[in-house]
N, C-alpha and C positions, 0 to 999 in steps of 0.2 A: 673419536667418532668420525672426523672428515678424515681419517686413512679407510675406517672400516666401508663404508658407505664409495670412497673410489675404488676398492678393491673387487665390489661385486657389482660396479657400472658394466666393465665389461662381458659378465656374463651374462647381465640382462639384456645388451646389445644382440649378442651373437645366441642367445635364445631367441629371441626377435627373429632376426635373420633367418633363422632354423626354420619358425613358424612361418613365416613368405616365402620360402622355397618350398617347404612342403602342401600348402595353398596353391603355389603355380604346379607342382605337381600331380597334386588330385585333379585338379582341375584340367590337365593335361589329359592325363589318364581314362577321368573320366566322362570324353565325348571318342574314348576308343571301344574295341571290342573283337575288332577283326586288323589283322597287321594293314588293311588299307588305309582303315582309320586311324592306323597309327604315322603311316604317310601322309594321311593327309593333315594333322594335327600338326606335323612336321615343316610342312610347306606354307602351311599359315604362318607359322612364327620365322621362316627364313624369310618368306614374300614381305614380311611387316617391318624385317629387318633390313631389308633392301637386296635380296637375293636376288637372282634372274634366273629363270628355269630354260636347262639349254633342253636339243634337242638329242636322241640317241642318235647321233650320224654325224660322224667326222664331215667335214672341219670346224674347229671349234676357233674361237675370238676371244682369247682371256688377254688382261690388261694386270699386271702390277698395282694390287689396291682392289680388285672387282672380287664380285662377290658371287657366285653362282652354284647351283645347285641342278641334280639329274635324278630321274626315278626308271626304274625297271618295273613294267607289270604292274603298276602301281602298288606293288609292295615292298620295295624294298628304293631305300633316297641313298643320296649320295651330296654331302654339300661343303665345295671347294670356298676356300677363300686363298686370293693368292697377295702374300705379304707386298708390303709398296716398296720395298727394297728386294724383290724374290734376285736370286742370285743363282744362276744356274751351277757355277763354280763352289758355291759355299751352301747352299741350300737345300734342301732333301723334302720329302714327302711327311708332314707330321699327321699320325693318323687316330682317331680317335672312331674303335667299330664296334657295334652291339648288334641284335637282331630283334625285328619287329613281331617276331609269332610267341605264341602264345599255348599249353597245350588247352586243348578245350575240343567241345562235340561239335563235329561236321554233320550238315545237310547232306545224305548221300543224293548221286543223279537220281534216284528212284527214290523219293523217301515217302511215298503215300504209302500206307500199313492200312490193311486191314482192320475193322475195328474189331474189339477186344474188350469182353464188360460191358459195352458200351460206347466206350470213348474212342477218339481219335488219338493214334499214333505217329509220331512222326522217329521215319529210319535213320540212325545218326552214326556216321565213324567216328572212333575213337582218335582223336589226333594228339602224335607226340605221349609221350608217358604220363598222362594225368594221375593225381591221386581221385580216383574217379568216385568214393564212398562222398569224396566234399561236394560232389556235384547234386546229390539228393537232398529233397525237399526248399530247396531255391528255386525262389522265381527267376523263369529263365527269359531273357531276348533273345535278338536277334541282330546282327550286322552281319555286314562283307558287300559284299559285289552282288548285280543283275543285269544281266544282258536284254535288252530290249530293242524290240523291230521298231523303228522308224521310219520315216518316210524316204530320209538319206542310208537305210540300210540296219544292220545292227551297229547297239550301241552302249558301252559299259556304263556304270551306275552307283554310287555309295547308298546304302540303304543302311539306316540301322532306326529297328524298331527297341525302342528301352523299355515301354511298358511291357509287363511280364506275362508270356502265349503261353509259355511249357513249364510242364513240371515232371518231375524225375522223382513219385512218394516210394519214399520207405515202405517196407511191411509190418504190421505190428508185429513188437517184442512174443505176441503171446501166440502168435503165428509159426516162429521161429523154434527150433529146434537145441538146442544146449550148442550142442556142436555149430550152428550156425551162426548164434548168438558170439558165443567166442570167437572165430574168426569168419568178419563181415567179406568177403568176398564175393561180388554180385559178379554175374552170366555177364560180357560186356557185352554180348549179343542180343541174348536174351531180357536181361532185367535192364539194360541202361539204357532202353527206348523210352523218348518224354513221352507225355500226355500233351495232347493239343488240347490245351482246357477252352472248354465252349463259353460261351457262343465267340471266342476268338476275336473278342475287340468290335465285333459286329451286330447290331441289333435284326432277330430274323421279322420284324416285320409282323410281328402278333400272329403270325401262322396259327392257326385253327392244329388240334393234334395231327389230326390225320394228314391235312395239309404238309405240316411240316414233316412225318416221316414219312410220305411221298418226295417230297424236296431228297432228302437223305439218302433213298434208297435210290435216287436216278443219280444223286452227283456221285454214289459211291460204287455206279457201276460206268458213268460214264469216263472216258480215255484221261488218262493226263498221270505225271508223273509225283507230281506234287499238289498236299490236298487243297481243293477250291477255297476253304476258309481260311488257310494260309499267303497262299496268295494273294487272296486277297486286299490284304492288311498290311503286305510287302506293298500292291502296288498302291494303294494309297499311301503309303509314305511317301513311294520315290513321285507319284503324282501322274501315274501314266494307269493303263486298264489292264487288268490282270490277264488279259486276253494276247497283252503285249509283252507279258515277260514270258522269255524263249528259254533262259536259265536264271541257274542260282549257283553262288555259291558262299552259304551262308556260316557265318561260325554262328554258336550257341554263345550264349553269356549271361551272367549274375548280373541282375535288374537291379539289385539294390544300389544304392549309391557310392561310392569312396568316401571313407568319415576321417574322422579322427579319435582315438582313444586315446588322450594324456597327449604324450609326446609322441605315439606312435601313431602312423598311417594303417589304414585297412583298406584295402584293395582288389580288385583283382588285376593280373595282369602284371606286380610289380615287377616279375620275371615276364619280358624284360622290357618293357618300356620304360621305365624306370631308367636306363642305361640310354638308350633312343635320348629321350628327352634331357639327360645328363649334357651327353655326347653334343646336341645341336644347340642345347643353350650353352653350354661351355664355349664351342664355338662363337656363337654371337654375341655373348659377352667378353671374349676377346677383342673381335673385329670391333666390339665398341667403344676399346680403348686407345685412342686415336695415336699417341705417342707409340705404344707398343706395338700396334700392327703397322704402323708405317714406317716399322726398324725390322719389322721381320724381312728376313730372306725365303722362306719357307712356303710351301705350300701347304698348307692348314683343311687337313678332311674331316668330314663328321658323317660317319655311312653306318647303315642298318641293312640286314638284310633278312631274309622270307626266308622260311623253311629249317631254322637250325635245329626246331625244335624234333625234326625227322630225319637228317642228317646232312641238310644243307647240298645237297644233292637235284641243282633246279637250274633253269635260266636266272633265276631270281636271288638263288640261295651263296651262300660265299663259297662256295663249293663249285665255283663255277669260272669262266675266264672274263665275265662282268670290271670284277675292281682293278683287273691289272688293265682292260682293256680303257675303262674310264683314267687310269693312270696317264698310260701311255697317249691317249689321246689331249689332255690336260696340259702336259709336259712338255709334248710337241708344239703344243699353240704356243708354249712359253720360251720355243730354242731352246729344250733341253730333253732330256729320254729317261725311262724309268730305269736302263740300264749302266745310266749318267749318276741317276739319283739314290739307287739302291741303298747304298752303302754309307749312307746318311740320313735315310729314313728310319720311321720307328713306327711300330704299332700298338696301341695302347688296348688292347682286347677288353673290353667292360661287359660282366655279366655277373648276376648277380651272385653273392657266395651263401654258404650254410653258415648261419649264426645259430651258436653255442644255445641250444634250448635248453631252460631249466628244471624240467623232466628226463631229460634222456643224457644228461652231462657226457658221459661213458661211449655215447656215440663219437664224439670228438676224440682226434692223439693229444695226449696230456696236455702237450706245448704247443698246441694249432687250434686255441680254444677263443674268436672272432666272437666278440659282443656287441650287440644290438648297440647302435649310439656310442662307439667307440672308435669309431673310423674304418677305413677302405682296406678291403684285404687283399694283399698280393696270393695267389693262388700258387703252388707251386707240385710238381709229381714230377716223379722220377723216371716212369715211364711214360711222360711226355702227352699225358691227357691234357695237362697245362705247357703251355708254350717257356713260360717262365726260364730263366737261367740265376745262378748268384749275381753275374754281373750287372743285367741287366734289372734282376731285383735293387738292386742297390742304386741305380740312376733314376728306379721312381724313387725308393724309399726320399731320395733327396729332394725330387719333384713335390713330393707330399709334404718334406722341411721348407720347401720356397713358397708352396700356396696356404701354408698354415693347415695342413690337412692331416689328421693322425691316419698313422699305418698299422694294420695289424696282417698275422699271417697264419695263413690255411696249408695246411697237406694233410691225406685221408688218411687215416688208419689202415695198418697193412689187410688187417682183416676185413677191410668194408672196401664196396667197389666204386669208383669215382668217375663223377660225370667227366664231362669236358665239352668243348663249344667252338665257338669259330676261331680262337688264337692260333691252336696248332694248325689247322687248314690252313688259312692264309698264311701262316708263317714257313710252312713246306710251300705253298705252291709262289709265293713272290719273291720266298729268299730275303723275309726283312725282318728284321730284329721286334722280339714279341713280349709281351709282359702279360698274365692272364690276371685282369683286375676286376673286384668289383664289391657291390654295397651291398652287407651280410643282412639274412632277412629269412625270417620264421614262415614253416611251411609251404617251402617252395613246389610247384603244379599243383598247389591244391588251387580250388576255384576262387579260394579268395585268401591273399596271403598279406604279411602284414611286413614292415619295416619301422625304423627309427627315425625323426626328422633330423636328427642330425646328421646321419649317416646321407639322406637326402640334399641335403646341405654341401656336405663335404664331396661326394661323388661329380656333383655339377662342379664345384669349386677345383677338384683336383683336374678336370677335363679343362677347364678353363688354364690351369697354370700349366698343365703340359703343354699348349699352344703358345704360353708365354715365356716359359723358362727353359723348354727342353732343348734348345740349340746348345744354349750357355753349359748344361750340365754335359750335355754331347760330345762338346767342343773341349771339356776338362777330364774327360774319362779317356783312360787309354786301354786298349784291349792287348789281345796275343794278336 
């Protein structure tokens, strides 16, 4: 009895564990909704961890042991810690990168519609490749940014409203057509404009009928670009008069909250904040291991960036000369150059992978079949959508033996076409050594997708042991 009873201590431990990681992760997730929010949820937990926020403008002041973080646009972070032993001679760049977008419905510059039926429309671009049928009949919000006139001039703004404005209804079944019923394919133009459901959060004030469709008929002829009942409810959140927001640039988002089902996570967004929040807790759960960051040589990064979900093509986006120029500037504060460090750096590319759905098995290659709560999957393509190599598969797969983290592995099927992400970008444009990883998870772009806690678990846990172990395995591996 006392064998049996210590055999299954440890798993009720590391269930535990599982559950408080994916606790700080909902919880993470969900005060997001637009990639600023995801910066800014970002900078909370480096500022609490004792980060310092530099400025974009060389010259920088980094110290051996300090800890500092940089944002772009505010949507896309970057956050250094430089080991108390950093060595320019033995040391290298350890890098751990994901991206903070998300696909989901944009506010276009012009998004007042004409009403229709009745109601209030509001005009939305489709951003990034959503599964867009998941977007119907969900209560929708609102986050991102708002530009506002102040008295010092314009001035940018986080806004996010979570109770539910817009709705995007289905058509009834009995409406629909055999042929349309079978394959649901809505007009992105046409049918995927929400509804601004009335009265928008806003009491009108007992308006008499007539009253109130005079009100209607003057604000729906009067100038502006975005409708008056919208705005309105933007600018009481941010706390300013709707007279004073000059723009928007708003994403759409699923109101309901992030749960929990069993062991798995429901979410939206898990693609990829999920990686974000991996990436910078890993980090500071490093740096708060006092023995071990004060033996590192390294300089230790945790960066997200804006846009990958359209092709990373931005000031913002990795597609840009942002991480080599925060490199270089970094480097140089520390007497040493990115062209010093190259060749000892590494990049750990974290996004998230297709877990083995139990409907559709057949979609998976036989031997690339990644299960929910299985662990971290090394990403791998031949024509180079994945950054991945054998060699360097194999110095995580070890990284993943030194932090207790199980590995599993992905490559598409010849006959299906494969994403890709910011691994291979950064690993053409820095010349640094790339591995495409990440934590396998059901119905990826849809509006609200779901994951494993343990795989949430394990993903934080392996970004953490890459900051801690990857010199040592570096340092034993020998290439051509």
């Amino acid at each position: 009895m006392a064998g049996a009873a210590a055999s299954i201590r440890p798993r009720r431990r590391a269930a535990a564990t599982a559950s408080e990681a994916a606790a700080e992760f909902l919880s993470f997730v969900g005060q997001t909704g637009s990639p600023a929010h995801t910066v800014q949820q970002a900078k909370q937990r480096l500022e609490a961890a004792g980060f310092v926020q530099l400025e974009d403008s060389p010259p920088w002041s980094l110290t051996p042991g300090g800890k500092y973080f940089i944002t772009k646009e505010g949507t896309s972070i970057c956050a250094f810690a430089v080991g108390k032993a950093f060595d320019q001679n033995q040391g290298g760049a350890v890098i751990a990168a994901a991206h903070t977008d998300s696909p989901c419905l944009k506010l276009r510059p012009c998004s007042k519609m004409p009403k229709s039926a009745g109601m209030l429309q509001v005009g939305v671009d489709t951003y990034g490749g959503g599964l867009w049928h998941t977007w119907f009949d969900r209560p929708l919000g609102v986050a991102g940014k708002v530009v506002v006139q102040t008295a010092e001039g314009m001035e940018e703004r986080l806004v996010r409203v979570e109770k539910p404005l817009c709705l995007i209804p289905n058509l009834a079944i009995h409406l629909l057509t055999q042929k349309e019923r079978e394959g649901f394919a809505p007009n992105k133009e046409v049918e995927l404009q929400p509804v601004l459901c009335p009265p928008c959060g806003l009491e009108l004030g007992g308006l008499q009928k007539g009253e109130k469709e005079e009100k209607e008929d003057k604000e729906e002829k009067e100038e502006g670009r975005h409708h008056a009942e919208l705005l309105a409810v933007v600018a009481e959140s941010v706390g300013v008069k709707a007279e004073e927001i000059l723009d928007v640039d708003l994403c759409l988002m699923d109101s309901t909250p992030p749960c929990r089902i069993g062991a798995m996570v429901s979410t939206p967004r898990i693609d990829n904040v999920l990686s974000t929040w991996a990436a910078v807790d890993g980090l500071i759960a490093f740096t708060e291991q006092k023995e071990a960051f004060d033996a590192s040589t390294d300089l230790l990064i945790a960066a997200s960036f804006d846009h990958e979900e359209v092709g990373s093509r931005s000031a913002a986006g990795a597609d840009s000369a942002v991480l080599e120029r925060w490199l270089d500037q970094s480097l140089e504060a520390l007497g040493s150059s990115w062209a010093q460090a190259v060749s000892r750096s590494f990049l750990l590319s974290c996004d998230c992978a297709h877990g083995l759905h139990p409907n559709y098995v057949g979609k998976h290659q036989a031997q690339h079949q990644p299960i929910l709560g299985k662990g971290i999957v090394i990403k791998t393509n031949s024509n180079q959508r994945y950054a991945t190599t054998p060699l360097l598969a194999q110095m995580v797969r070890r990284l993943g033996q030194l932090s207790e983290v199980p590995m599993q592995e992905f490559s598409v099927r010849n006959d299906c076409p494969c994403g890709s992400t910011i691994g291979p970008l950064l690993s053409s444009q820095l010349g640094i050594r790339t591995v495409d990883i990440g934590a396998p998870q059901w119905a990826m772009h849809s509006c609200r997708e779901s994951a494993h806690q343990d795989d949430v678990q394990a993903l934080r846990d392996l970004c953490k042991g890459f900051f801690q172990h990857f010199r040592g395995v570096d340092s034993s591996t020998t290439a051509l």
